[in-house]
N, C-alpha and C positions, 0 to 999 in steps of 0.2 A: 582047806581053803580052795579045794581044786573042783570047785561046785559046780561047772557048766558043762555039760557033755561038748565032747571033742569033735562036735560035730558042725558039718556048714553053715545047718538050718539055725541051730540055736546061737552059734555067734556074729550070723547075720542079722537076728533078732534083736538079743544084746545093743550089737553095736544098732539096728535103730532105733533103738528106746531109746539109747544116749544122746542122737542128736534130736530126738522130738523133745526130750527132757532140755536141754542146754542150746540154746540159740546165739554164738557168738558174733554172726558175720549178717544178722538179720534184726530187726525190732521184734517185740513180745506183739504176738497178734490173737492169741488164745489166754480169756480169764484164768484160763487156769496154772498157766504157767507165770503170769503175772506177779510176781512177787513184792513186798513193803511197798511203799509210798501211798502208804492207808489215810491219812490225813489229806495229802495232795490231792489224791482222788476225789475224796469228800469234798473239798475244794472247788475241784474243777465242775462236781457236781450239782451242785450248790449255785455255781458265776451260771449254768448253762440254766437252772431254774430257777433266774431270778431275771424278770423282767426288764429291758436296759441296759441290763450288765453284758459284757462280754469278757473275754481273757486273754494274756499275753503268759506263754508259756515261756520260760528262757532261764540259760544256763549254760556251763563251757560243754562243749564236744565231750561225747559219750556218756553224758550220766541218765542217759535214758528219756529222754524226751520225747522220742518218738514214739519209744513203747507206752506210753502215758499217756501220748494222745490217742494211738489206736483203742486203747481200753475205752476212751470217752463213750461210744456206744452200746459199748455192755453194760455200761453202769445206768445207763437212761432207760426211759421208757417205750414199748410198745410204739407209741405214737408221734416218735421223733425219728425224722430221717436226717441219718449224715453221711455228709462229703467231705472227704479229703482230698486236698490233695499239694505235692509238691512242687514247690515252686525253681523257677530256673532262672540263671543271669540274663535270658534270653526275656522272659516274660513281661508282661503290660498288665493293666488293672483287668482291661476289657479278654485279655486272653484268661487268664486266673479264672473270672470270674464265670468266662465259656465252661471253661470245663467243671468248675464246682457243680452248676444248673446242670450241666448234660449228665451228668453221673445221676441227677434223681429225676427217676422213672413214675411216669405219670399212667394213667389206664384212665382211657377216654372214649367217651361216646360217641360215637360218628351216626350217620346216616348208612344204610347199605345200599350198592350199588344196585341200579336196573331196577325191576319193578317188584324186587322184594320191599318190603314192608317194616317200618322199625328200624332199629339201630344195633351196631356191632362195635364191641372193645377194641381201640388199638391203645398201644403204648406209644407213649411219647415223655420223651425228655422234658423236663421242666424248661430248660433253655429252649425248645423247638415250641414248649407250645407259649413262651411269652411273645407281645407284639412288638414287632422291629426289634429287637436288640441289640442288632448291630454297635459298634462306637456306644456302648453305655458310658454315659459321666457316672459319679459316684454318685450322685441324690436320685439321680433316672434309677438306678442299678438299686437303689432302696427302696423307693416307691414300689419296683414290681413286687420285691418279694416281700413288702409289708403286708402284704393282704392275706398271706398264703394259708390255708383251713389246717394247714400244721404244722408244726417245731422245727423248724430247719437246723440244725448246725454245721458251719461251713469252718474246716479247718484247715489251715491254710500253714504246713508244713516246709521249713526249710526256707521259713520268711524272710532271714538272713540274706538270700542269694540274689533274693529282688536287688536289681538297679536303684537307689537311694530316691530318684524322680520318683520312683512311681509308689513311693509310702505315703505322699500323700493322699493321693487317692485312696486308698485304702484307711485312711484315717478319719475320712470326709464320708466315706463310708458308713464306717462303724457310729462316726456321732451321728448320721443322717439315720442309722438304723434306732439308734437310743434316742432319738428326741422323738420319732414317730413309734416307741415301744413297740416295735417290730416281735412278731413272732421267730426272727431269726435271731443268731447268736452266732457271731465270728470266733474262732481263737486262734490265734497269731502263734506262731511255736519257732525258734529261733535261736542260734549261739548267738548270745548277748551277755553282757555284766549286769546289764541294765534295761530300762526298756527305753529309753533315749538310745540305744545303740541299733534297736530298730524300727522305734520313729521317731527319730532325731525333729527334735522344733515343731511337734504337734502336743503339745501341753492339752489344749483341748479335748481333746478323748481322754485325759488319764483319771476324769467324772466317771466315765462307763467303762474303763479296762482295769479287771483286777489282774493285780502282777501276781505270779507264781513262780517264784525262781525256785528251781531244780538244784539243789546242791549234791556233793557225792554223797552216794550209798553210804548208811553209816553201816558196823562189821554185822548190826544183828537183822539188819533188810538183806547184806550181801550172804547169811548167814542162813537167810529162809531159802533166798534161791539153790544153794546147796544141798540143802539138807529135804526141800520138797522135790527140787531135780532128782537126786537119788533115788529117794523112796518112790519116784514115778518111772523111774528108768530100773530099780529092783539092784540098784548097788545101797552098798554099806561102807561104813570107815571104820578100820582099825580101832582108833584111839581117837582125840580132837587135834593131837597133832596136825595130820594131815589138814584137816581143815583148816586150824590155824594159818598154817605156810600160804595156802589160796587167799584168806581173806587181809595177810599181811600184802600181799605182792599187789592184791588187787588195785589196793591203795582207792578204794569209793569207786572203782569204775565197775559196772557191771558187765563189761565186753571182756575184761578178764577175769570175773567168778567163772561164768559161762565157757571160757576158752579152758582153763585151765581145769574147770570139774569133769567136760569132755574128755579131756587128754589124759587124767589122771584116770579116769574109767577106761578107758581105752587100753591104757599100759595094764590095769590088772587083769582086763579080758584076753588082750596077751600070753598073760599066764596063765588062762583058762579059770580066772576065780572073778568074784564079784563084789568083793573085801579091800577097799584103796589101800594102803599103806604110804609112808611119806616117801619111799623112792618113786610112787607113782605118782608122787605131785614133783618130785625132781623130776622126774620122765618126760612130767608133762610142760614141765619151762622149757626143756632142750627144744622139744616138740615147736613149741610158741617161739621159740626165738627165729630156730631153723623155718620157720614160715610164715613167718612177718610177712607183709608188704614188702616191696621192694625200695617204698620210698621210705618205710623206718631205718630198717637198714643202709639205706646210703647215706641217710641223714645222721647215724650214730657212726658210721665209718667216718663222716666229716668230722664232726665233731669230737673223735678220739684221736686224731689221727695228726702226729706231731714229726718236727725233724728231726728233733733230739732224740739220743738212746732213754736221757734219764728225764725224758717228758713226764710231763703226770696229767698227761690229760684224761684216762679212762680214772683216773683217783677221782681228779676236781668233777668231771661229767656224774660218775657215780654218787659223790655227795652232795651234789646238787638235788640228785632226787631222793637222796637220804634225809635233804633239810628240813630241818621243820617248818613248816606254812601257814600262811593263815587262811582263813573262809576260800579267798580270791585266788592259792594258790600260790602267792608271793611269800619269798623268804630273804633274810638279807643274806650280807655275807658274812655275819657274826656265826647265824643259822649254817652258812656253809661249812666254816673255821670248825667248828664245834663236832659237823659229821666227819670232815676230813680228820680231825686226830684221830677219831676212833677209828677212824676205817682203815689208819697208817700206824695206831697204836702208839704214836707219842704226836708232842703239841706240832701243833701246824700254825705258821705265822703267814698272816693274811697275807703279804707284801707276794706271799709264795705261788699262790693263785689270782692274783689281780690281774695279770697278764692275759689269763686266762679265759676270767671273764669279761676283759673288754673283747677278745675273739670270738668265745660262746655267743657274743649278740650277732655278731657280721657275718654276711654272706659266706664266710673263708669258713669257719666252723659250723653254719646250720642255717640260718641263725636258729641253735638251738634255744637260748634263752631270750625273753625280753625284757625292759629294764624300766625302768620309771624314778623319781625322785631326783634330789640334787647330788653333787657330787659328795661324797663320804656319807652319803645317808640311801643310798640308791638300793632298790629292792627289784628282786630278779624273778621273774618264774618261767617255765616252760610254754614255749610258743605253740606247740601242741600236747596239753595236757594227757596225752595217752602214751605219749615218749615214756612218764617218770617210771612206770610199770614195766616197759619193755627192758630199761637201763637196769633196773634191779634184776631181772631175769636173767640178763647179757652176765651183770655181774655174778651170779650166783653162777651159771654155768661157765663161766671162765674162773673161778675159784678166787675171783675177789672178796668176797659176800662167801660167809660160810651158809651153808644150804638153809639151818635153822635158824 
């Protein structure tokens, strides 16, 4: 298994195959590392060549929406130019809409100077060479780019972060761009439940916006990123074990296949071989846990962290991300009851951890969970769905959670 020479060159190599193969702390920007969401793609491909239509991307924090929209460009044609770009809490219609225009580069004919004869290329921003642009309104800001001799797509990343004001305009927008069947195409990309979550009270566009909600990676989309990462970085697996343990823990988020296939590659390069085994996916949670964020770990310190000796808050915290969920993420506390026995190995009575979870919601514990419904019927889930992943780690490497 000792298959890589001991030498500088080749396991400087190694290790950068593994991070060009595994992208945990960035979006997918290369088709080729792109993995599942073969349908959605076709989807989004489909809203962008069809006349009118536009799309509203959305879905909870990390299931890859961002990597799904940079692909939008590889998948079109030739003769389509796009701009992205992210948006900030700070931003306006008229700002967003600056910089989408100045991102596409225009080649233009001028006159040349002095007493030469004929004309000479410059390049210009589609923003610089529209007239006045200044303070565009939303129907001004349509008209320019209805005319344009080609396919614009303008995608507007991290839609979420806008000021709640300024969606209307971007609403008024998108219908101004569909009723004049503009050669441009918006998509709005956004953590959302819903697309009322980020344009609340514009009914009116949802004629021309098809909605695409992102749900988690199921295990055989999380199951290609592994296994095409690998064979592109030159590692192999033991057994399916190993891979199993990754695509358990990852729980649909792909920011953990990619952290954790890293890490388990890493720890067998270690040992000079390029063979994973399942102590090098144990290897690689210790890895993951030991180099969270700072704000996971303080938020799971709050959240375990009790006055009593015979507390059971790293139990109840644990099975909460043991519960079972539905689509949204939401589990009750029958779903909690049920993980706790097993995870305590005899029955667990709800009364036990009620306490528990009215803390889990408040400032005093996290607030790690949040809650909805009426009282005896209330359903909980995680305030940052990429907590549940880290908690099953924490646990496995503190020998809560047996490792398989």
């Amino acid at each position: 298994m000792d298959d890589i020479p001991a030498n500088p060159d080749a396991v400087i190599a190694a290790e950068r195959a593994l991070a060009n193969a595994f992208s945990p702390h960035a979006p997918i920007n290369q088709a080729r590392f792109f993995h599942g969401r073969r349908e959605l793609v076709r989807e989004v491909v489909d809203t962008v060549n069809t006349a009118g239509l536009h799309a509203v991307i959305y879905g909870e924090r990390g299931v890859g929406k961002t990597s799904l929209a940079n692909m939008i460009g590889e998948y079109l044609g030739g003769d389509t130019s796009v701009s992205r770009v992210i948006c900030s809490q700070g931003d306006a219609f008229e700002t967003v809409i600056r910089r989408a225009l100045s991102a596409i580069k225009l080649a233009m004919q001028v006159p040349k100077l002095g007493f030469a004869a004929g004309t000479s290329s410059r390049e210009f921003s589609l923003w610089d060479a529209l007239p006045d642009p200044a303070e565009l309104a939303a129907d001004e800001a349509a008209s320019l780019v209805a005319g344009l001799p080609f396919h614009l797509v303008i995608i507007l990343d991290e839609f979420d972060r806008l000021p709640k004001s300024e969606t209307v305009a971007f609403a008024d927008f998108i219908k101004a761009l569909s009723d004049r069947t503009a050669n441009t195409t918006v998509v709005l990309v956004g953590v959302a439940e819903d697309i009322n979550s980020l344009l609340a009270s514009h009914a009116s566009v949802e004629r021309c916006l098809r909605q695409i909600h992102l749900p988690r990676m199921s295990e055989v989309e999380l199951g290609e990123i592994i296994d095409n990462g690998l064979a592109e970085a030159g590692f192999t697996m033991e057994s399916p074990k190993p891979r199993g343990r990754i695509l358990a823990v990852s729980q649909g988020f792909p920011h953990y296949t990619h952290l954790l296939a890293q890490y388990a590659g890493r720890s067998a390069l270690d040992k000079n071989r390029r063979v994973i085994d399942e102590m090098d996916v144990v290897t690689g949670m210790v890895r993951a846990v030991d180099r969270a964020d700072q704000s996971t770990r303080d938020l799971y310190h709050r959240a375990v962290t009790g006055s009593r000796k015979d507390h059971l808050w790293r139990e109840v915290v644990t099975a909460c991300a043991l519960a079972a969920s539905d689509e949204r993420g939401y589990f009750s506390s029958r779903d909690i009851q049920d993980a706790l026995a097993e995870l305590l190995n005899r029955p667990a009575n709800q009364q036990a951890f009620t306490y528990h979870l009215a803390k889990l919601i408040s400032p005093d514990h996290g607030p790690l969970l949040e809650r909805i419904g009426a009282a005896r019927r209330f359903r909980y889930r995680f305030v940052n769905p990429l907590m549940r992943p880290f908690i099953l780690m924490k646990a496995i490497n503190d020998g809560l959670l047996p490792s398989d």
